[in-house]
VEXDREN-2710 file (C-alpha; in Angstrom, 1 decimal):
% VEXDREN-2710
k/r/px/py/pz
1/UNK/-15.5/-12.9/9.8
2/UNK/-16.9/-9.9/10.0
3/UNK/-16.3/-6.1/9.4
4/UNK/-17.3/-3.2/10.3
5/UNK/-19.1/-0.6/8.0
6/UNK/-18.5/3.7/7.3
7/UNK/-20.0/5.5/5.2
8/UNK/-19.0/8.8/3.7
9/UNK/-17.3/10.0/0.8
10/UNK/-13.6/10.8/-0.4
11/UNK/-12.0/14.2/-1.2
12/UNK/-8.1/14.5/-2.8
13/UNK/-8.0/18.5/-3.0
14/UNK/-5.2/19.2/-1.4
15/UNK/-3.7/15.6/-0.5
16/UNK/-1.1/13.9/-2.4
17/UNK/-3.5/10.1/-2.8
18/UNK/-0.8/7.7/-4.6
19/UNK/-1.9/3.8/-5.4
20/UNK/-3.1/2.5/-2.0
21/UNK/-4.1/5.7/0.2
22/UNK/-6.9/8.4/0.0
23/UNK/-8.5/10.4/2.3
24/UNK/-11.9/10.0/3.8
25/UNK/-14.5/11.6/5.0
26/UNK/-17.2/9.8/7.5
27/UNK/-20.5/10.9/7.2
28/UNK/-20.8/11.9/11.0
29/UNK/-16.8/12.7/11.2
30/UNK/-14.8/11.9/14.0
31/UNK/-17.5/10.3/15.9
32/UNK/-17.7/7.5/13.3
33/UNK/-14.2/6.7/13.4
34/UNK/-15.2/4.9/16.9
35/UNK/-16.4/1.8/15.3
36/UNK/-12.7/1.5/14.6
37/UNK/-12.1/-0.8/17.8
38/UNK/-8.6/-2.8/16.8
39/UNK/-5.4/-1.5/16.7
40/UNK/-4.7/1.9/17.2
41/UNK/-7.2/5.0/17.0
42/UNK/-7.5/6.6/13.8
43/UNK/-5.5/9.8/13.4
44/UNK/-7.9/12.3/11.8
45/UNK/-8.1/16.1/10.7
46/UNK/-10.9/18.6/12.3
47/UNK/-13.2/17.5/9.9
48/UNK/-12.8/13.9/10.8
49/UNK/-11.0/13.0/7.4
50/UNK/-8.8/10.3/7.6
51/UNK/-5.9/8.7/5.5
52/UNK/-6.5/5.2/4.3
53/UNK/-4.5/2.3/3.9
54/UNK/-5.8/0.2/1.5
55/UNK/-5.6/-3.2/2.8
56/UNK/-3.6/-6.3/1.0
57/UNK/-1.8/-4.0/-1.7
58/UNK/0.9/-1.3/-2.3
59/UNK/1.8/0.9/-4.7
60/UNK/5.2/2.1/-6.5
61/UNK/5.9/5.2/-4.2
62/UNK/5.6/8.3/-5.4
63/UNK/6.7/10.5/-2.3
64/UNK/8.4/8.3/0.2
65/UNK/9.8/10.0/3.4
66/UNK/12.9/7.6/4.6
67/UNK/12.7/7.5/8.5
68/UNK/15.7/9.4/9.6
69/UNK/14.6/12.3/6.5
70/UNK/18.2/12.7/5.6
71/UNK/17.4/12.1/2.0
72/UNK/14.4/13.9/1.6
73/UNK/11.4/12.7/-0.1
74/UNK/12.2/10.0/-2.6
75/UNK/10.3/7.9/-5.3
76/UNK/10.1/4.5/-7.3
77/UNK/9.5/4.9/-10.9
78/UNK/6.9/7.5/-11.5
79/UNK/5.4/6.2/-14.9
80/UNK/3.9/3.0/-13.0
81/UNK/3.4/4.8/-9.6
82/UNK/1.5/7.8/-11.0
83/UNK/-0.5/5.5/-13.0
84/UNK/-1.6/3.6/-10.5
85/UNK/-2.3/6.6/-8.6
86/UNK/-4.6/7.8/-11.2
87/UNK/-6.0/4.4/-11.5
88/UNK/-7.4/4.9/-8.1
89/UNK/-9.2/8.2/-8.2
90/UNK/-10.8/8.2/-11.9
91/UNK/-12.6/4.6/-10.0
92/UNK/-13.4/6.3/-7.3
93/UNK/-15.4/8.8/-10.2
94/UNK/-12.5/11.9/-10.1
95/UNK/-12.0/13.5/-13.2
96/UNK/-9.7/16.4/-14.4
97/UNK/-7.6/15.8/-11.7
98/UNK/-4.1/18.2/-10.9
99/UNK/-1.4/17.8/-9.3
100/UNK/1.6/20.0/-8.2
101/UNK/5.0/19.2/-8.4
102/UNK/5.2/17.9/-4.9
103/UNK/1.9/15.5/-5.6
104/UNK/-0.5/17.7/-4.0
105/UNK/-3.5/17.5/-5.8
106/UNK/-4.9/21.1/-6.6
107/UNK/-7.9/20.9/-9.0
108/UNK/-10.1/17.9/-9.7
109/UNK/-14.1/17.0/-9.8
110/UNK/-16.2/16.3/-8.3
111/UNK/-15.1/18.2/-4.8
112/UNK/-16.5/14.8/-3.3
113/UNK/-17.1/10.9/-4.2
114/UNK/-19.7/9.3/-1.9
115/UNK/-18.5/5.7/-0.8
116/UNK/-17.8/3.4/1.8
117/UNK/-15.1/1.4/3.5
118/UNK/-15.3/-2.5/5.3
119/UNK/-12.2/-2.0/7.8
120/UNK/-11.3/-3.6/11.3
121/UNK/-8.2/-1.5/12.4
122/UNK/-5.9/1.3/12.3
123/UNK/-2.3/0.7/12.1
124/UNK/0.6/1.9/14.1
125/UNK/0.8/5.2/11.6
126/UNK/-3.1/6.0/12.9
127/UNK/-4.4/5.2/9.2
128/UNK/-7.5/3.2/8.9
129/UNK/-6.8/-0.3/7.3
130/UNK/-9.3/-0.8/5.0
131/UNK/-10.9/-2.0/1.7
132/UNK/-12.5/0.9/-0.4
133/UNK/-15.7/0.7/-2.0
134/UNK/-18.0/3.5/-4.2
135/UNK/-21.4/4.5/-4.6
136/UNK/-23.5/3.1/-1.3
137/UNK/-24.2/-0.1/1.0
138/UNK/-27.5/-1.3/2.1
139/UNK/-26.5/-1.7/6.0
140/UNK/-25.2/1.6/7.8
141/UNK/-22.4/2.8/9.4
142/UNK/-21.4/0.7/12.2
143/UNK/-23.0/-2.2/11.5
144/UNK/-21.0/-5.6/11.1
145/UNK/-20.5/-6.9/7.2
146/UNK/-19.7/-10.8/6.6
147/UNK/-16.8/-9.8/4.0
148/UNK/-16.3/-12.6/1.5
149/UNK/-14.8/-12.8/-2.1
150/UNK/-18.0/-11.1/-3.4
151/UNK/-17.1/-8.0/-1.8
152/UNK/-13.5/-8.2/-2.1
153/UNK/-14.2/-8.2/-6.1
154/UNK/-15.9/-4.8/-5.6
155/UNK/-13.6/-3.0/-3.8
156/UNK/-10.8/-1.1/-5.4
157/UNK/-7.7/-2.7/-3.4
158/UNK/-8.8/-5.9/-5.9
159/UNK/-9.4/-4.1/-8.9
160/UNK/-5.9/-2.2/-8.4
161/UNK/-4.3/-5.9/-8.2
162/UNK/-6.2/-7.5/-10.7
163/UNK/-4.7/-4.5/-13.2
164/UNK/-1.4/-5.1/-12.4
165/UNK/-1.0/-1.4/-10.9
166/UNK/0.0/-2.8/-7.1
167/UNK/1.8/-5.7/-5.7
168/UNK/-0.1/-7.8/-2.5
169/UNK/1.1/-6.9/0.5
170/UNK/-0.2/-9.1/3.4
171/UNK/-0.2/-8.9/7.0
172/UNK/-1.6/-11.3/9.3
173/UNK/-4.7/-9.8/10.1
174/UNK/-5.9/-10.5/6.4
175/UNK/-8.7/-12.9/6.2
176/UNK/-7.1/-16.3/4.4
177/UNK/-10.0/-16.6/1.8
178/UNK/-9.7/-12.9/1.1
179/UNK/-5.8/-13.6/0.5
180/UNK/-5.9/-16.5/-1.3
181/UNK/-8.4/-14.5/-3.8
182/UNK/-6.2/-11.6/-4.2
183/UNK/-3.4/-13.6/-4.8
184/UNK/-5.8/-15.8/-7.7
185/UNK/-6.1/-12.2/-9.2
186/UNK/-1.9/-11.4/-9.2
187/UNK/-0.9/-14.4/-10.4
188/UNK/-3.1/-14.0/-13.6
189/UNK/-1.9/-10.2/-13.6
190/UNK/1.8/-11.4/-13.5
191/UNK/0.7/-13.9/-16.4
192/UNK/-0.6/-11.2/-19.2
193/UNK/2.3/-8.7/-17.7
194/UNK/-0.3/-6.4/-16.8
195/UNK/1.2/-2.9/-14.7
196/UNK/4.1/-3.8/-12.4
197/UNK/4.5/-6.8/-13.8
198/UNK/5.9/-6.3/-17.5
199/UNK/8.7/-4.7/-15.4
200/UNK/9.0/-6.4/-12.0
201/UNK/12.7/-7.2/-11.0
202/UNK/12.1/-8.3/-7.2
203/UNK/12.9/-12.1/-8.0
204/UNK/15.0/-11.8/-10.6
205/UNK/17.3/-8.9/-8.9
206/UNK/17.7/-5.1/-8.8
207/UNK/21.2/-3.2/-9.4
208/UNK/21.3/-0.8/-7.2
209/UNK/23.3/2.0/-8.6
210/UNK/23.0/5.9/-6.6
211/UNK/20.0/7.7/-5.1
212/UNK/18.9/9.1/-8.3
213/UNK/19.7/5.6/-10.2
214/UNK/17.3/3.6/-7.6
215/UNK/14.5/6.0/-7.8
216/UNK/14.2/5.8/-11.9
217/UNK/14.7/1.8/-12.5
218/UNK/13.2/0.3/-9.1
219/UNK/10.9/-1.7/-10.6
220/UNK/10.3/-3.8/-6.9
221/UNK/7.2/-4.5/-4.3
222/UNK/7.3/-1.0/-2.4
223/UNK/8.4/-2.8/1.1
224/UNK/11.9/-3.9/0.0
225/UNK/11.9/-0.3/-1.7
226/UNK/11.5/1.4/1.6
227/UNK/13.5/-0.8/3.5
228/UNK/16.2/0.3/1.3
229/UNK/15.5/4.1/1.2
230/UNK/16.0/4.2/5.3
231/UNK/18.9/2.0/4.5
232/UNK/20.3/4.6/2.2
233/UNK/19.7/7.7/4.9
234/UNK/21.0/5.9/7.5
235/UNK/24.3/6.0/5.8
236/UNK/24.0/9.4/4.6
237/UNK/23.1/8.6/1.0
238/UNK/25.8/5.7/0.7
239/UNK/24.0/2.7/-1.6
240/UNK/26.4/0.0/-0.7
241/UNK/25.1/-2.9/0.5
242/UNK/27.5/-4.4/2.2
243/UNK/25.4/-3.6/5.2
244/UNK/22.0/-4.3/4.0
245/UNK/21.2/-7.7/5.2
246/UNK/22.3/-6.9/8.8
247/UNK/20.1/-4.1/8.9
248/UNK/17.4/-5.5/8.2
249/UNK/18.2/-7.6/10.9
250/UNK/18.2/-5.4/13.3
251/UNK/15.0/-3.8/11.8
252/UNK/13.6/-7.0/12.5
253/UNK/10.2/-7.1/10.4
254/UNK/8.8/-10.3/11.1
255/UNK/7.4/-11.9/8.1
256/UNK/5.6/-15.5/8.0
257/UNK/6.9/-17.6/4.9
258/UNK/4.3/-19.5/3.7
259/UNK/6.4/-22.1/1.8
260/UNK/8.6/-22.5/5.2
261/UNK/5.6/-22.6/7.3
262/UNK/7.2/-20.5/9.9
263/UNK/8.1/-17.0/11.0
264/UNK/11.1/-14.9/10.5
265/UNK/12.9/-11.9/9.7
266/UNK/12.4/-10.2/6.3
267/UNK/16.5/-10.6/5.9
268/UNK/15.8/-14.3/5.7
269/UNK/13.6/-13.8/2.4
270/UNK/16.2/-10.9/0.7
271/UNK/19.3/-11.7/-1.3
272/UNK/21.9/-9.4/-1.8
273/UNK/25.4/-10.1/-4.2
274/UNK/27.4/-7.4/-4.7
275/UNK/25.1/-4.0/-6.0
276/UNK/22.1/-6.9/-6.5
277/UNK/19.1/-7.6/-4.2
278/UNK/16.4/-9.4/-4.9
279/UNK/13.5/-11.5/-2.4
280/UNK/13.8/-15.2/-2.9
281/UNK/10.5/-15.8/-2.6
282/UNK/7.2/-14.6/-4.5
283/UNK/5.9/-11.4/-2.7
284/UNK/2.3/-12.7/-2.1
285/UNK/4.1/-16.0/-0.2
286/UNK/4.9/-13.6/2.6
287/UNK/2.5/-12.6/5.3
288/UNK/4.1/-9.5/7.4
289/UNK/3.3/-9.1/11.5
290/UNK/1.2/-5.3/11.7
291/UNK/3.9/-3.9/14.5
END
């Protein structure tokens, strides 16, 4: 199937890029960001620069806003997150890059990275679902691209997975070949313990202990991470979960279980006894509905 082409180039000076987002830049700005026909329209700054989301994986977070904001910004473990974070940009050709205490990048070179994204959609947040590519393409911007597995092995969405520095992430608009050959590349990362996976504990459970606790030993795939950061703010900080299950629940992410062969709720794949949660099955078994 195919998808559609923009060029331009990245910038991160005065962004906060973690693992599987970075800004971009079209080459003709806002009036590119019309070949973007699915979904919703991109959400992007004067100068037409637009967040990414880099399609199929996700990162440890490094500044995660729960949705009711009563606990502030909070984090996974920042040794693997950052790392993955700076995974991302020295590929994309940054170099002496600087950040601030809240993320913010403040000093880094070159100013600009020419590139290009493949991309179909934005999502419900306005950021552009995409994979990520450098340097340039031979067709131009707006025209349609066959993706296959020899362009998925380019991008960096597969180059972050194959290095262990994100977990997949699907969601049903993700081509099946282009899945099944991500989740080749994690299941040889989770083999050699590469990144994330020398210290995974989704399957095998998490303890959750306080706030502070969570963000230093959460070693799990960011979305059960969020899920339970919201959870925590929308008990004012409490980590019990007693609760948990049932609000996921009524959160009611839809996820397709590909060992099932049917859809569900995301409560039906988590776990939780006592302080312990933990999916029951493998992350990349899991394909999510976009909302």
């Amino acid at each position: 199937m195919p998808m559609t082409l923009i060029e331009g180039h990245y910038e991160i000076l005065g962004a906060a890029p973690d693992g599987d987002s970075v800004k971009f830049y079209p080459k003709r700005g806002k009036e590119d960001w019309r070949f973007v026909r699915g979904g919703r329209a991109v959400q992007s700054n004067k100068r037409g620069g637009a967040q990414l989301r880099l399609d199929g994986i996700d990162a440890l977070e490094t500044h995660y806003a729960p949705t009711n904001g009563l606990l502030g910004t909070t984090h996974q473990p920042l040794d693997l997150g950052r790392d993955a974070a700076k995974e991302l940009l020295e590929w994309l050709d940054f170099k002496n890059v600087k950040r601030d205490v809240t993320e913010k990048v403040t000093a880094g070179e070159p100013a600009q990275v020419p590139g290009y994204i493949l991309t179909r959609f934005a999502d419900t947040y306005g950021r552009c679902v995409a994979f990520a590519f450098k340097g340039n393409h031979p067709k131009k911007t707006g025209d349609d691209v066959r993706f296959d597995v020899n362009d998925l092995e380019k991008s960096v969405n597969y180059h972050l997975l194959e290095r262990g520095h994100a977990y997949p992430t699907y969601y049903s608009k993700l081509f099946v070949d282009i899945r099944k050959a991500m989740t080749k590349a994690v299941a040889a990362a989770r083999k050699e313990k590469r990144g994330v996976w020398a210290k995974d504990a989704t399957m095998s459970g998490f303890t959750v202990g306080n706030v502070d606790e969570v963000q230093e030993k959460a070693y799990i795939v960011p979305k059960l991470y969020r899920r339970l950061a919201d959870y925590f703010a929308f008990n004012g900080g409490d980590t019990s979960l007693e609760g948990f299950e049932e609000y996921l629940n009524e959160r009611d992410d839809r996820v397709f279980i590909l060992a099932e062969g049917q859809i569900s709720g995301f409560d039906r794949v988590v776990e939780t006894s006592g302080q312990t949660v933990k999916l029951t099955q493998p992350i990349e078994e899991l394909i999510f509905q976009e909302k």
